[in-house]
C-alpha positions as a printed Julia matrix, in Angstrom:
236×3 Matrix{Float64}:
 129.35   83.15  112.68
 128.54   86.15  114.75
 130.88   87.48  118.19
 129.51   87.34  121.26
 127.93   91.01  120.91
 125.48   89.27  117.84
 127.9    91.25  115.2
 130.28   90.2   112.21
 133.41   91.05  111.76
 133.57   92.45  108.13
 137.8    91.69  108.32
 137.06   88.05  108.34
 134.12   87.62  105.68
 134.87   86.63  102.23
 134.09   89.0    99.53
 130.88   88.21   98.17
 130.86   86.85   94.49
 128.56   88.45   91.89
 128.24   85.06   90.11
 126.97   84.57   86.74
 124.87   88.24   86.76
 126.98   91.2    86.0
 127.37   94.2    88.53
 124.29   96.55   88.08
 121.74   93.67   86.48
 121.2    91.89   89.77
 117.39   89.93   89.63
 115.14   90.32   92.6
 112.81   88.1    94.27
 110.13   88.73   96.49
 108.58   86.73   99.53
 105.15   87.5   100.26
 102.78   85.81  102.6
  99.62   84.88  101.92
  98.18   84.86  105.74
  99.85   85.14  109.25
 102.36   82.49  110.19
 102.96   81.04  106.39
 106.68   80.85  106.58
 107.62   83.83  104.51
 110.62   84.55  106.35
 111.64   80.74  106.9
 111.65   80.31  102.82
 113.64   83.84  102.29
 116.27   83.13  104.56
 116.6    79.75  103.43
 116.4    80.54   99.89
 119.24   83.05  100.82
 121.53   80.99  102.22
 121.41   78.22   99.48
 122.18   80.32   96.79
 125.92   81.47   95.88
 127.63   84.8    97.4
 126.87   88.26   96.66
 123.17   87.8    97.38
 121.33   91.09   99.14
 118.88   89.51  101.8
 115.98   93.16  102.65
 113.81   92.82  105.2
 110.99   94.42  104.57
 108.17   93.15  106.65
 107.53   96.8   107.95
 105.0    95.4   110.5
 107.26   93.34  112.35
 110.2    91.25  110.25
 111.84   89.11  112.35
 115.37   87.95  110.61
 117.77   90.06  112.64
 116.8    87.66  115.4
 117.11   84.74  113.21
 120.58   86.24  111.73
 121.76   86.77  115.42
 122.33   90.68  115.18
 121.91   92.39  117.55
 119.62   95.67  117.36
 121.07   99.12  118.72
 118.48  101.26  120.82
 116.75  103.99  118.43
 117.97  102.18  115.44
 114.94  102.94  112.81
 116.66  101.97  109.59
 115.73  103.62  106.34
 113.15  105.81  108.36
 116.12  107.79  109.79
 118.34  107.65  106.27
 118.01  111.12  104.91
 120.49  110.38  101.85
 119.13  108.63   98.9
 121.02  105.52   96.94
 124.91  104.52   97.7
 124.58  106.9   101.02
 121.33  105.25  102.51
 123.09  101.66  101.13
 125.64  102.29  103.23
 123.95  103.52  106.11
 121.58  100.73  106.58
 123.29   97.59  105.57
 125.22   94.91  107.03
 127.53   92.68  105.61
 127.33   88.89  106.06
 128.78   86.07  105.05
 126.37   85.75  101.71
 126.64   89.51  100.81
 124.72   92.48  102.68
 121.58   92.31  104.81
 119.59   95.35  105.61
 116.53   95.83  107.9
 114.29   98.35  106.78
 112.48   99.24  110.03
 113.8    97.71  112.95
 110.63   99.42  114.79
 107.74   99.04  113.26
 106.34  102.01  115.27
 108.33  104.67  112.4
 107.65  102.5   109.17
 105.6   105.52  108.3
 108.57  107.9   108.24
 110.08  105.83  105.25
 109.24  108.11  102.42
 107.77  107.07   99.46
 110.31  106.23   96.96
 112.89  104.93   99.08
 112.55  101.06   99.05
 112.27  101.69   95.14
 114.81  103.37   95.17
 117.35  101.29   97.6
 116.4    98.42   95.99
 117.74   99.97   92.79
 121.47  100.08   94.64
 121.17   96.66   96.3
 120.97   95.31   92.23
 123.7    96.84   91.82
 125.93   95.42   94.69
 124.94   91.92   94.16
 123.85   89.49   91.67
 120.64   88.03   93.6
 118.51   90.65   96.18
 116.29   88.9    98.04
 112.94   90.15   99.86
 110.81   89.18  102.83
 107.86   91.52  102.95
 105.7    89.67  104.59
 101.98   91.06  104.34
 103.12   94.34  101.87
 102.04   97.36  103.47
 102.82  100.98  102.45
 106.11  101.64  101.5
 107.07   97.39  101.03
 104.7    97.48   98.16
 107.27   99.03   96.15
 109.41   96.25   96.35
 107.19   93.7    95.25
 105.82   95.9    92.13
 109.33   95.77   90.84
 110.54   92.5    92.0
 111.49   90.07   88.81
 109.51   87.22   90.75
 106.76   87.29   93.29
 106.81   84.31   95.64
 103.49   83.58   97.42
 104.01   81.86  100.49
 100.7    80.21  102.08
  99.73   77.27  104.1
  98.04   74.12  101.85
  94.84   74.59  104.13
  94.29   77.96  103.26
  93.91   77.94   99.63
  91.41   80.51   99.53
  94.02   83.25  101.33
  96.57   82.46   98.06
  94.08   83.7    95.93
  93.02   86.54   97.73
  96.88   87.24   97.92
  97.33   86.63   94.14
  94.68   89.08   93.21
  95.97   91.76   95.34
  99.28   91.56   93.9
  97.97   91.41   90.49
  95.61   94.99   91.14
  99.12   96.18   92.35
 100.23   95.25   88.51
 102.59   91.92   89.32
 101.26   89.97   86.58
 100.89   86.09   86.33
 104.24   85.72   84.82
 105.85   87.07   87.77
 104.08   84.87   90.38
 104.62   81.65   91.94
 102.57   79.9    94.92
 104.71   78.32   97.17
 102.56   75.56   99.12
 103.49   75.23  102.98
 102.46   72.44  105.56
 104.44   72.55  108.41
 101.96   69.63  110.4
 101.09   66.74  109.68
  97.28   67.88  110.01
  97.94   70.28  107.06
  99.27   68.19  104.85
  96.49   66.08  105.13
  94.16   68.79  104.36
  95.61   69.48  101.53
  96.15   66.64   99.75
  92.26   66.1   100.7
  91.68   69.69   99.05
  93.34   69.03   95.99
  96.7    67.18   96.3
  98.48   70.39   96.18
 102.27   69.58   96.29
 104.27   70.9    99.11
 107.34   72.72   99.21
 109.78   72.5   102.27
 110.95   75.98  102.77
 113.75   74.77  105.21
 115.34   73.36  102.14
 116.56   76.07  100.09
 117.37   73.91   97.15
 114.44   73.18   96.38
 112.81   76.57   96.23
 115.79   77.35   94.44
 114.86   75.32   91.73
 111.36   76.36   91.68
 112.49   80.11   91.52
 115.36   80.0    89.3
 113.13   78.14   86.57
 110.2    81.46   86.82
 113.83   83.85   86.72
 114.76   82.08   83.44
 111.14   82.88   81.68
 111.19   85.87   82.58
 112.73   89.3    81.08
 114.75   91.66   83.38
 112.74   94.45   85.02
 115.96   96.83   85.96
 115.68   99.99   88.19
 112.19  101.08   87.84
């Protein structure tokens, strides 16, 4: 839990476990939604939270990410993330991370107002370190823009958020991704309804099944599966 102040104290968390994955081979999975509002964030934090210790939780949603709110941290005035990291790898790591109770979270651009000062390479490349500090890194991106699309290029799995009634914004969403080179192995569409009125559209669309992202568990089965057909894409 955090103090008063919206901080942890890093004295009292438990050391975050690599799990099964060795130190340097951690996977990576990506959130990306399809249109405004699909739950990206929800299903990445959630996903986060269900799966063991040791996981790396990036936001990445350069236009406007919203999980230190939802993590309780508080943000410092003039804090621009990786936009005002001049060191590359461990050093920027260390500059812009926190550490949680399931592993590290960093927040790429606090203020969405410098995104543009993050340099080509460096997501790329700081998501390179964050597989190497824990077994699982996981992504919210959002709507990739810029610099976030490096993340999702490299990420072992893609996960396409998007609401049931707006089928036609998944596949606009799949076939950007796949002109950015994610191929169909890497992606999965994960359905959303959060009405009533949704799910009824749906299921009149097409019976599309759909997936709770409050519940972790069951993304986590959803994702794992894709992670286990899949071969390891390492630093790129």
């Amino acid at each position: 839990m955090p103090t008063a102040d919206g901080t942890y104290d890093a004295t009292l968390l438990p050391e975050p476990r690599l799990g099964e994955r060795a130190r340097g081979h951690g996977r990576c999975v990506a959130f990306v939604g399809a249109h405004g509002g699909a739950g990206t964030t929800t299903a990445a934090l959630a996903f986060t939270v269900e799966a063991e210790r040791g996981v790396c939780l990036i936001d990445a949603d350069l236009a406007g990410g919203d999980l230190m709110a939802r993590l309780a941290l508080s943000e410092r005035v003039g804090d621009t993330g990786l936009a005002a990291a001049g060191e590359s790898g461990q050093a920027a790591f260390a500059a812009v991370s926190r550490r949680l109770p399931f592993g590290w979270f960093l927040a790429l651009s606090p203020r969405p107002d410098l995104a543009w000062l993050i340099r080509d390479g460096a997501i790329r490349e700081l998501a390179g370190v964050a597989r190497e500090n824990a077994g699982l890194v996981v992504v919210d991106v959002g709507r990739p823009l810029g610099p976030s699309c490096e993340a999702v290029v490299d990420a072992d799995v893609v996960v396409v958020v998007g609401h049931v009634s707006q089928p036609e914004a998944v596949v606009r969403t799949r076939r950007r991704l796949q002109r950015l080179g994610v191929d169909d192995l890497r992606l999965i569409d994960c359905p959303t309804a959060p009405t009533a009125v949704e799910r009824l559209v749906g299921r009149l669309r097409g019976e599309r099944r759909c997936i709770d992202v409050l519940r972790g568990d069951e993304l986590m089965l959803l994702i794992e599966g894709r992670l286990a057909t899949v071969g390891h894409r390492g630093r790129q």
